[in-house]
BATI-459048 format. One record per atom (N, C-alpha, C): x, y, z. Coordinates in steps of 0.001 Angstrom, whole numbers, plus 500000, padded with zeros to 6 digits. Each point is the difference from the previous one (the first is absolute). Layout:
BEGIN
<atom east="X" north="Y" up="Z"/>
...
END
This chain:
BEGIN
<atom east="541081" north="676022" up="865141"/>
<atom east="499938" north="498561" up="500196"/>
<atom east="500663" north="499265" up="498834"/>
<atom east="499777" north="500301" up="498809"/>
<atom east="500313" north="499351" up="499001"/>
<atom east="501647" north="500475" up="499530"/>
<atom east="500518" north="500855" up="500898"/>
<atom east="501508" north="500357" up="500066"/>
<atom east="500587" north="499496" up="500727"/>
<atom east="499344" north="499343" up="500857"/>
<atom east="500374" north="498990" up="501215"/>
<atom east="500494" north="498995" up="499430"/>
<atom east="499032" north="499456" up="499414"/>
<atom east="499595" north="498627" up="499470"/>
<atom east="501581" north="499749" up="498826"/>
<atom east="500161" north="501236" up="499201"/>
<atom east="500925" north="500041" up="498898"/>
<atom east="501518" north="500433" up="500945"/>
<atom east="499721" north="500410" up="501064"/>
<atom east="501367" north="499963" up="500661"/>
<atom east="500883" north="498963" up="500672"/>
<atom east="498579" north="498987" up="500368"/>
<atom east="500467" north="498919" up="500596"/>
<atom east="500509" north="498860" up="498790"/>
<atom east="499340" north="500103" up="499200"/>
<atom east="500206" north="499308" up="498848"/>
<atom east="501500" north="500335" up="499050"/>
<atom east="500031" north="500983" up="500205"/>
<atom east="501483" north="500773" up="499625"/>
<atom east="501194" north="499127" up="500756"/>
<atom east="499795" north="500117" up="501422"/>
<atom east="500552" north="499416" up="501128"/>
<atom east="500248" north="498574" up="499523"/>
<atom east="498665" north="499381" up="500302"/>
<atom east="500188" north="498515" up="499989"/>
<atom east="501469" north="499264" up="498243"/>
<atom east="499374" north="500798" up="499513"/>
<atom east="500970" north="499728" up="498401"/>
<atom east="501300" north="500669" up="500470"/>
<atom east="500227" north="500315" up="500726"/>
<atom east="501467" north="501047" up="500118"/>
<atom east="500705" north="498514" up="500429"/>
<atom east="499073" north="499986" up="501361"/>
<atom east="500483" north="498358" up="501007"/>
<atom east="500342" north="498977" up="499129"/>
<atom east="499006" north="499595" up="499350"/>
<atom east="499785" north="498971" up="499002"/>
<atom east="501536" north="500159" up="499273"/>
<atom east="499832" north="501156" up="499438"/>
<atom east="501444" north="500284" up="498747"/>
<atom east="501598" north="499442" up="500632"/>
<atom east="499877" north="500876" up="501441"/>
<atom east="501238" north="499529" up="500626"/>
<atom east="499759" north="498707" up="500390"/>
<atom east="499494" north="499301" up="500294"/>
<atom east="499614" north="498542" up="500322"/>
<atom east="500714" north="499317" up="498725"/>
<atom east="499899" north="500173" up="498989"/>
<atom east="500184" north="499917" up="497966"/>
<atom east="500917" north="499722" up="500547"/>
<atom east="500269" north="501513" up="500248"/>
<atom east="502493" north="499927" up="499656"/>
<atom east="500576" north="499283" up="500908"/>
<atom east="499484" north="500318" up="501126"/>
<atom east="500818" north="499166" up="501292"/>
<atom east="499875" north="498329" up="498847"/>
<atom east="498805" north="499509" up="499805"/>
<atom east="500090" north="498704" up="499555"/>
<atom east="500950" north="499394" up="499200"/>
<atom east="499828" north="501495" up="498793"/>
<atom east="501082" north="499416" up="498819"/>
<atom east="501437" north="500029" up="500300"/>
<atom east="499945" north="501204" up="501323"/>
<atom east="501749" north="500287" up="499853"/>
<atom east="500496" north="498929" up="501039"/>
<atom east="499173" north="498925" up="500685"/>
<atom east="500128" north="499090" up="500561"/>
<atom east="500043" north="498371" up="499522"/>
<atom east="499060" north="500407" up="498557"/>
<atom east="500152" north="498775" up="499306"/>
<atom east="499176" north="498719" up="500706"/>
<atom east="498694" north="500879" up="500754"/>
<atom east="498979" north="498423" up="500616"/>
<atom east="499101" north="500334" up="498866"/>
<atom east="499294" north="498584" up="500208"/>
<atom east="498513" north="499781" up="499154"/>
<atom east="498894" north="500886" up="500677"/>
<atom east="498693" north="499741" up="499565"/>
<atom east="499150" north="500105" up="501123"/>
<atom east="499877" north="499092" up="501033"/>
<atom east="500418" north="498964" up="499754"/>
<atom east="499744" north="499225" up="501240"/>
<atom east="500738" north="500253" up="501321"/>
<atom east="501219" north="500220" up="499599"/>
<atom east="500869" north="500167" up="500955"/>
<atom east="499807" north="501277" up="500533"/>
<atom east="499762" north="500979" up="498999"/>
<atom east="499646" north="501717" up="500808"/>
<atom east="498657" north="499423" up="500951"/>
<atom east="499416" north="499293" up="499507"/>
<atom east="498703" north="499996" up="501102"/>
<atom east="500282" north="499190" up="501316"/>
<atom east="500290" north="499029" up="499486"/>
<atom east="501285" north="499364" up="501233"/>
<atom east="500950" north="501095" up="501059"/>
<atom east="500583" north="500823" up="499600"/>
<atom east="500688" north="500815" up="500992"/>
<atom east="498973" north="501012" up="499938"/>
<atom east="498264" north="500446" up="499774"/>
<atom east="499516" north="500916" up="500543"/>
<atom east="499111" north="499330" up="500665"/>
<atom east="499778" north="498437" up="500010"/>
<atom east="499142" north="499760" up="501143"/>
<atom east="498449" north="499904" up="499196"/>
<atom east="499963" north="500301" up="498742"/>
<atom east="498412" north="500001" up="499320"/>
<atom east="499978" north="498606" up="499418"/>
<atom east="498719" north="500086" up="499372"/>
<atom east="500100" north="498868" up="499588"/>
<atom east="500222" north="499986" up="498418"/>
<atom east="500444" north="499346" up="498822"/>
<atom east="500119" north="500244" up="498858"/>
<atom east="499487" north="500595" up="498712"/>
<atom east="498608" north="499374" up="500308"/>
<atom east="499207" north="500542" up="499182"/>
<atom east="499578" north="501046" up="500214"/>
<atom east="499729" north="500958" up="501492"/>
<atom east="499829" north="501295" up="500336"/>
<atom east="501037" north="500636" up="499348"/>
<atom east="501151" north="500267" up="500442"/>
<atom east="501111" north="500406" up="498856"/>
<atom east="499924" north="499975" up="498510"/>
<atom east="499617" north="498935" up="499411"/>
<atom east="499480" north="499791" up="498541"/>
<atom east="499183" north="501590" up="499538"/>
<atom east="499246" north="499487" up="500799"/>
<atom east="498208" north="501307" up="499848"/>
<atom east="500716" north="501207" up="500427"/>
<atom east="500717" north="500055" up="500884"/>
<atom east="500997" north="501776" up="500262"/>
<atom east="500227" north="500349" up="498493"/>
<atom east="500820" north="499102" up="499632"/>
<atom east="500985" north="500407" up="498784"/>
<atom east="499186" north="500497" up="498925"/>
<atom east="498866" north="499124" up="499853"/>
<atom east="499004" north="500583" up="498802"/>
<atom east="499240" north="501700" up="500292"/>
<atom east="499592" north="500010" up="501518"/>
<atom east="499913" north="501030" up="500272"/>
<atom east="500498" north="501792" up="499487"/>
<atom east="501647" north="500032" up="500031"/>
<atom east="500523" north="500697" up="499449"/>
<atom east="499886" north="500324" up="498508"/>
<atom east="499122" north="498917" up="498946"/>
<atom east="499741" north="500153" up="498776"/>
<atom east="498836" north="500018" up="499771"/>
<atom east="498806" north="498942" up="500581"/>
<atom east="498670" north="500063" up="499711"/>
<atom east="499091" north="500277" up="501673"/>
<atom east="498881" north="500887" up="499237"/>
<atom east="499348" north="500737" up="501023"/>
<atom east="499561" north="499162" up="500949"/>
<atom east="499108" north="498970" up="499310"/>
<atom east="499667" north="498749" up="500488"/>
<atom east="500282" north="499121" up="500879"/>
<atom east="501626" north="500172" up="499823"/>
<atom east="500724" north="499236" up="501115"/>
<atom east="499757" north="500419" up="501324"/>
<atom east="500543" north="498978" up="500766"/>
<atom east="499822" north="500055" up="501906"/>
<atom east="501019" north="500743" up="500313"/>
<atom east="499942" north="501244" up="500789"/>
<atom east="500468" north="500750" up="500730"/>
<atom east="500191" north="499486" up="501069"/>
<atom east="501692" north="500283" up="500483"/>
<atom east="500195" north="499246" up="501697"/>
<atom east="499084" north="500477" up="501012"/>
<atom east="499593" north="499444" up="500878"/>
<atom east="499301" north="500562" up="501245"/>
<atom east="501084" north="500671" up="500655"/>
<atom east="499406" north="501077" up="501272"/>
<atom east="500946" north="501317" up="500646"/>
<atom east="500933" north="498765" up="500851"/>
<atom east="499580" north="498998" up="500611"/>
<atom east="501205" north="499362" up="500591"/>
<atom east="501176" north="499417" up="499265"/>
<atom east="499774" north="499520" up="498922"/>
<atom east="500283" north="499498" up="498816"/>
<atom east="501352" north="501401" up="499508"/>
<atom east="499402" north="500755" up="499687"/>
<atom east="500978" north="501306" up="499950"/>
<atom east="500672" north="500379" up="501048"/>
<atom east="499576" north="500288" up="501111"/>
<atom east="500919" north="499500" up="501209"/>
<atom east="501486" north="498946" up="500111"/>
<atom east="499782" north="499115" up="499996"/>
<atom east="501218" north="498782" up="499687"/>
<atom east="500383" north="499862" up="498551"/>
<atom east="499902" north="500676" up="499214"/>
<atom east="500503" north="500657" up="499041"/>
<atom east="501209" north="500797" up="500015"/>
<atom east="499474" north="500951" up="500812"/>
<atom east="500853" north="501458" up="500081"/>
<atom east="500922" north="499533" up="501398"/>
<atom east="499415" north="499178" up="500525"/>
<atom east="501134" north="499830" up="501091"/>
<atom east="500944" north="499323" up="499476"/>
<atom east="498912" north="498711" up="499290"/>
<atom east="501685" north="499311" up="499074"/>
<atom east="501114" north="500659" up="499023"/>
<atom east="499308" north="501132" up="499732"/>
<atom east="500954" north="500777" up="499088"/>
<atom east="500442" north="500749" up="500531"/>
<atom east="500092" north="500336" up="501380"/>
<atom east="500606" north="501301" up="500766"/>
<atom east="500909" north="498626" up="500626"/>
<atom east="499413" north="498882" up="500585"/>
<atom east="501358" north="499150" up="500758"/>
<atom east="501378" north="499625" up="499139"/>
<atom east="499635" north="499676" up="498497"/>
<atom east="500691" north="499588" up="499074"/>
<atom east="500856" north="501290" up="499736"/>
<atom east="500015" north="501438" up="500038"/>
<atom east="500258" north="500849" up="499938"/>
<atom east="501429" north="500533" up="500756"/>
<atom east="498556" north="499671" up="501657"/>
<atom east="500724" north="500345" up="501494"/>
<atom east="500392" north="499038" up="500646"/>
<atom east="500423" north="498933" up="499819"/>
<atom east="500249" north="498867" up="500647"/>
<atom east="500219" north="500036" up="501510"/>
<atom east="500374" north="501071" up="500096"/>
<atom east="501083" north="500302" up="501829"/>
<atom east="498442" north="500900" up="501077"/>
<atom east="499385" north="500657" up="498649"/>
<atom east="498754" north="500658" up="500909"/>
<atom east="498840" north="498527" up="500242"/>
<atom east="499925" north="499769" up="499009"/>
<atom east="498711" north="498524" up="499644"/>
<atom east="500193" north="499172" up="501282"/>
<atom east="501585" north="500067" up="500382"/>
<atom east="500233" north="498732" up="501027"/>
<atom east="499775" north="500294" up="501435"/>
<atom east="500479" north="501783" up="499941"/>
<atom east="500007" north="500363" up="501330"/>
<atom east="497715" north="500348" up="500501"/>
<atom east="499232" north="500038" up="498986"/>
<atom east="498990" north="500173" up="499736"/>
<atom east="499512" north="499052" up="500505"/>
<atom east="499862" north="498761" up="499453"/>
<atom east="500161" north="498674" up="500212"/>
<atom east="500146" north="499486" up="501527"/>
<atom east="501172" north="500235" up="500618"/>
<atom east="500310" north="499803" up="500989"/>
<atom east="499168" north="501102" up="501225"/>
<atom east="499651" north="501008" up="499722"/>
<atom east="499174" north="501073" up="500356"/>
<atom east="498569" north="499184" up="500434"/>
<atom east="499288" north="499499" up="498982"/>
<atom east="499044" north="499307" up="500067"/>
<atom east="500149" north="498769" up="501019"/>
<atom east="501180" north="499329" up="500064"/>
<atom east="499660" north="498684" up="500634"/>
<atom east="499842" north="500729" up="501648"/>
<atom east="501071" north="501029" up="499974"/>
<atom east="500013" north="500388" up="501537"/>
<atom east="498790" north="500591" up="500338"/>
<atom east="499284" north="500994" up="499339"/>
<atom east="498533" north="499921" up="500098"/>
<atom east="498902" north="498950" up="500704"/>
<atom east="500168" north="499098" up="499496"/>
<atom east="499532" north="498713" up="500396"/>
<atom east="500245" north="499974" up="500945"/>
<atom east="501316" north="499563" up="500470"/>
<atom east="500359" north="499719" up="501561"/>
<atom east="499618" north="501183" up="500852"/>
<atom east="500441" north="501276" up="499863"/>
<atom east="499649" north="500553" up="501072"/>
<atom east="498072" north="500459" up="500218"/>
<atom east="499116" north="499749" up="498933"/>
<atom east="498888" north="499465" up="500408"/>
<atom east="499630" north="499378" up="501017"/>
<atom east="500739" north="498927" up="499692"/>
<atom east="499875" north="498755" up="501005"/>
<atom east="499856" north="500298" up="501389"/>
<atom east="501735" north="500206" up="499899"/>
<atom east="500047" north="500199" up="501354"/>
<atom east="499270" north="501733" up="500248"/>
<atom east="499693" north="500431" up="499275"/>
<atom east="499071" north="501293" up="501284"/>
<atom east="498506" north="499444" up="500481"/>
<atom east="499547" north="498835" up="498434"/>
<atom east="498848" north="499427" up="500947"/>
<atom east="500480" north="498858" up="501292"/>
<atom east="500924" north="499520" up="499876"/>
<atom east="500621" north="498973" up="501444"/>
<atom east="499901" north="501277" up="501313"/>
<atom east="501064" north="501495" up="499772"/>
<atom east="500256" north="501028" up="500456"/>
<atom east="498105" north="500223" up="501105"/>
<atom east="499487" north="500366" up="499138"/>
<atom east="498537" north="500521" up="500133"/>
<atom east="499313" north="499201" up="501096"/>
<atom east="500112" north="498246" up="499541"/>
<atom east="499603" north="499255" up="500712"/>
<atom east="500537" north="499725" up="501459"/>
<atom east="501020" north="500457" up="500234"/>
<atom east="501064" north="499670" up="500988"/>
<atom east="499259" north="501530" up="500701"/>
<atom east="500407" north="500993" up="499538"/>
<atom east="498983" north="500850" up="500652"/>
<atom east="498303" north="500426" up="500233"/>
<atom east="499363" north="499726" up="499501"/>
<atom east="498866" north="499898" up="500521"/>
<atom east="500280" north="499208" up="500787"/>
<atom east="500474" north="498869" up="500756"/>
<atom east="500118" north="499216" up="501352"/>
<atom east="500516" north="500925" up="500998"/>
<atom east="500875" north="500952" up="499391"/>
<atom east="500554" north="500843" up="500926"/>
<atom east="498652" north="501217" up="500679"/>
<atom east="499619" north="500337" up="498684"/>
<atom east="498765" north="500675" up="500138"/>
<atom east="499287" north="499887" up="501083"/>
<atom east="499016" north="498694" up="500096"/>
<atom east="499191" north="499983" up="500467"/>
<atom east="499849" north="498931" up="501108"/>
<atom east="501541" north="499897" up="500387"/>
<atom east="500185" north="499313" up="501439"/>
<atom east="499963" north="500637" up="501156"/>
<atom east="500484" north="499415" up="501141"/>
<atom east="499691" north="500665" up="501285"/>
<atom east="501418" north="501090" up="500425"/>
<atom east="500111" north="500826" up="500154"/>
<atom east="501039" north="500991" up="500550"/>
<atom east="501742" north="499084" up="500365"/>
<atom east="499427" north="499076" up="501000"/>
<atom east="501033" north="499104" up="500230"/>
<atom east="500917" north="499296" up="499027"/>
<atom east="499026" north="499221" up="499171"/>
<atom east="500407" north="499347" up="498638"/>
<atom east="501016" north="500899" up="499223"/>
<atom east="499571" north="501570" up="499778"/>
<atom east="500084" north="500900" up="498947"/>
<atom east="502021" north="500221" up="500947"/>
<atom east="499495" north="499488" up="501278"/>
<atom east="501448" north="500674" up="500623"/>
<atom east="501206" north="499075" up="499860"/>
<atom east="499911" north="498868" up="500104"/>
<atom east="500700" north="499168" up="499330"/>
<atom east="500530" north="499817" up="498398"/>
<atom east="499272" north="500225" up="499587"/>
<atom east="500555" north="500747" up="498305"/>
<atom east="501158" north="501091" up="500273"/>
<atom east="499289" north="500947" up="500661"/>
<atom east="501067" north="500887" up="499670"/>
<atom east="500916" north="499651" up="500992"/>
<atom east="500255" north="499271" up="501313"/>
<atom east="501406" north="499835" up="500450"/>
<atom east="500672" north="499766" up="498635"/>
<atom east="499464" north="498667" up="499114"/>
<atom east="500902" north="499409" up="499597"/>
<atom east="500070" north="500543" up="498132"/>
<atom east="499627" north="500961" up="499865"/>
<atom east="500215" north="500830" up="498849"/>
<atom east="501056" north="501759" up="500166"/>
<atom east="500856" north="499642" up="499280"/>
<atom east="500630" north="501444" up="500025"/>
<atom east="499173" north="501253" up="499479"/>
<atom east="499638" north="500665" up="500963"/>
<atom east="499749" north="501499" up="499083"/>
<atom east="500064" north="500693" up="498841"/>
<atom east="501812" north="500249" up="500142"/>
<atom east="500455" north="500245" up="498774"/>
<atom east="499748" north="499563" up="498832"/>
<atom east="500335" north="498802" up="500238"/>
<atom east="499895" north="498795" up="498718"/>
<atom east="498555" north="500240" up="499421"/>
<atom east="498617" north="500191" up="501202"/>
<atom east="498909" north="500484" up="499478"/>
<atom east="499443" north="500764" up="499489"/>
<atom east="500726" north="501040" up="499924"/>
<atom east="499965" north="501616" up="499821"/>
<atom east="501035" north="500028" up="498453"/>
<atom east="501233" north="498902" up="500230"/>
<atom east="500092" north="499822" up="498561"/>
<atom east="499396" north="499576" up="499084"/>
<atom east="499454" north="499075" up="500158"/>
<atom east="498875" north="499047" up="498586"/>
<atom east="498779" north="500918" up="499880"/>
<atom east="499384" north="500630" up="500996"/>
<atom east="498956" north="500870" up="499893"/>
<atom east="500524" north="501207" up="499226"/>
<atom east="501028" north="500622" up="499950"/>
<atom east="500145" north="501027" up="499263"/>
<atom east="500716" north="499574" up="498606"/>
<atom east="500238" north="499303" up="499946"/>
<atom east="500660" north="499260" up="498405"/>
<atom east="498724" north="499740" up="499673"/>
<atom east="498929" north="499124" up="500544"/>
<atom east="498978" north="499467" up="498922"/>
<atom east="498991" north="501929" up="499617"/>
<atom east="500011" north="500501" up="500752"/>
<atom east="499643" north="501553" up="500015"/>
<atom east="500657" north="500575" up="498701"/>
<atom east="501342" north="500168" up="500226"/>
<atom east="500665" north="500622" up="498518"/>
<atom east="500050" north="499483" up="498937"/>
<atom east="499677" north="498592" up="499993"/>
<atom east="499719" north="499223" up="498617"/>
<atom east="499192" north="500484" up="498827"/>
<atom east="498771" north="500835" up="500598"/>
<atom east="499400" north="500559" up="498709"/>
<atom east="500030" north="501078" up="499592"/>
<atom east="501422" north="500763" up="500456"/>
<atom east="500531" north="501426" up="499853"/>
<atom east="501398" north="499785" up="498986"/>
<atom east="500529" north="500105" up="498876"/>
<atom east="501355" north="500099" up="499852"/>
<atom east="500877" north="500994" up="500771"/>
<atom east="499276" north="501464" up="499585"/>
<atom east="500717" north="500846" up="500887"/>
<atom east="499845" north="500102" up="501435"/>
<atom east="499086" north="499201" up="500480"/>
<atom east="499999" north="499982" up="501774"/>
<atom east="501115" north="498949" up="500313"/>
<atom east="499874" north="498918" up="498785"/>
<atom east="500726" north="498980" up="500218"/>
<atom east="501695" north="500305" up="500355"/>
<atom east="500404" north="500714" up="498746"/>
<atom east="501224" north="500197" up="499978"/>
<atom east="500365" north="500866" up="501237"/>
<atom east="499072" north="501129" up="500446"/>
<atom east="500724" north="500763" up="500903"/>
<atom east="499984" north="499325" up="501838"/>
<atom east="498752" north="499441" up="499623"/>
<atom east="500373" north="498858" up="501505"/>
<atom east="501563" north="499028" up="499961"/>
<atom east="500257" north="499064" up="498380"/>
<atom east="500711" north="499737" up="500007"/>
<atom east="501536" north="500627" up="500406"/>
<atom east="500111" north="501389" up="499807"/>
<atom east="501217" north="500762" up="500078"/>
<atom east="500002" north="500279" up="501534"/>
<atom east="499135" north="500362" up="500505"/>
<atom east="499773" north="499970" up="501436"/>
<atom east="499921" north="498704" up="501125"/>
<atom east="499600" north="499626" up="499725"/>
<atom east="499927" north="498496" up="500921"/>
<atom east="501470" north="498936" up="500178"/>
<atom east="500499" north="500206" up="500697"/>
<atom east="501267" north="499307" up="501175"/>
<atom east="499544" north="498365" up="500365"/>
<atom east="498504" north="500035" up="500375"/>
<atom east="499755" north="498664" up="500093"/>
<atom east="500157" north="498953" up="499532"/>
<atom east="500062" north="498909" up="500983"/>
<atom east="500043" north="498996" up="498909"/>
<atom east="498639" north="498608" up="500479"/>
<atom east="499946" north="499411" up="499679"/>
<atom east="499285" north="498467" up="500228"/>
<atom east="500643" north="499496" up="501203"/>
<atom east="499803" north="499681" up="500989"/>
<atom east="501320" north="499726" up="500752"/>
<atom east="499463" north="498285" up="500962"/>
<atom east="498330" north="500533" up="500607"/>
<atom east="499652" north="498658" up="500659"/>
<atom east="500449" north="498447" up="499987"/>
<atom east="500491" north="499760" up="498875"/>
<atom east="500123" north="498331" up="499985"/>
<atom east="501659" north="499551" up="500081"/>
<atom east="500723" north="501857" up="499525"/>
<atom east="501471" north="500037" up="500041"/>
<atom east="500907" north="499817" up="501725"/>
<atom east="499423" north="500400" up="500894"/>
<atom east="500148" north="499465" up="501279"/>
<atom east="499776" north="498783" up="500707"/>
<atom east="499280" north="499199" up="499353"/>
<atom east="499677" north="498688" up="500813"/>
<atom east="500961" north="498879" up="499602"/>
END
C-alpha cells in the first residue's frame, strides 16, 4: 500500500515536472498555463508547491487526467484532435441509437400489419448493413475483417 501511495506520487511529480518545461519552454505564467489547462489558478499555485513540500495539495486523479491529456495533445496534436473528434461522434451516435431504440420498440410492440409497412418501406440490405457495422464496432479485428469483406454500401436514401 504504501508503494502505491509512493508510486503515484512519483507519477504525479513526473506530470507536474513536464507540466514545468512545457511552461518554461513556452514562456506562460501560471496564469496563462492554468488558462490553457482549464484549472483554476490558485490550484496550480498549490500543484507547484507540491513537488517541493509534503504539505502541499496533490492534484486529484481527474486533475491528472487533463494533465496528461494536455501534455500528450500538446505533444500529439494530430492524435488529441482526431481523439477529440472521436468523442463528439460518440455523442451523436448515442443519440441517435436512443432515437434508433425508440423508433423500434414501436416497431416492437405493434400490430403485425403496422410492423408490415415498415418493412415495405425499409431496405433489407441497408438493414443488415447498419446492424452489422454497429456489431463490429466493438471488435478492431472483427472490425477490419468485415471491413475487407463487405461490398455493401448505405444505399436507401441514394435512390429516391
Amino acid at each position: 500500500m504504501e508503494n502505491e501511495i509512493k508510486g503515484r506520487e512519483k507519477q504525479t511529480k513526473q506530470l507536474l515536472s513536464q507540466l514545468n518545461t512545457y511552461a518554461t519552454e513556452h514562456n506562460l505564467s501560471n496564469r496563462l498555463l492554468a488558462k490553457e489547462l482549464g484549472v483554476p489558478n490558485n490550484t496550480l499555485r498549490k500543484w507547484w508547491s507540491f513537488t517541493h513540500r509534503k504539505e502541499a495539495c496533490q492534484p486529484s486523479e481527474s486533475y491528472l487526467r487533463t494533465i496528461k491529456e494536455f501534455l500528450e495533445a500538446k505533444s500529439k496534436p494530430e492524435v488529441y484532435a482526431q481523439i477529440k473528434e472521436a468523442r463528439h461522434r460518440i455523442e451523436k451516435v448515442k443519440y441517435l441509437l436512443l432515437l434508433l431504440e425508440d423508433e423500434l420498440r414501436w416497431f416492437r410492440d405493434n400490430e403485425p400489419r403496422a410492423r408490415d409497412e415498415f418493412r415495405k418501406e425499409l431496405d433489407a440490405s441497408d438493414m443488415g448493413y447498419i446492424s452489422s457495422l454497429l456489431t463490429m464496432l466493438m471488435e478492431e479485428d472483427k472490425f477490419n475483417r468485415w471491413l475487407a469483406l463487405t461490398t455493401t454500401r448505405f444505399q436507401s436514401f441514394k435512390r429516391r
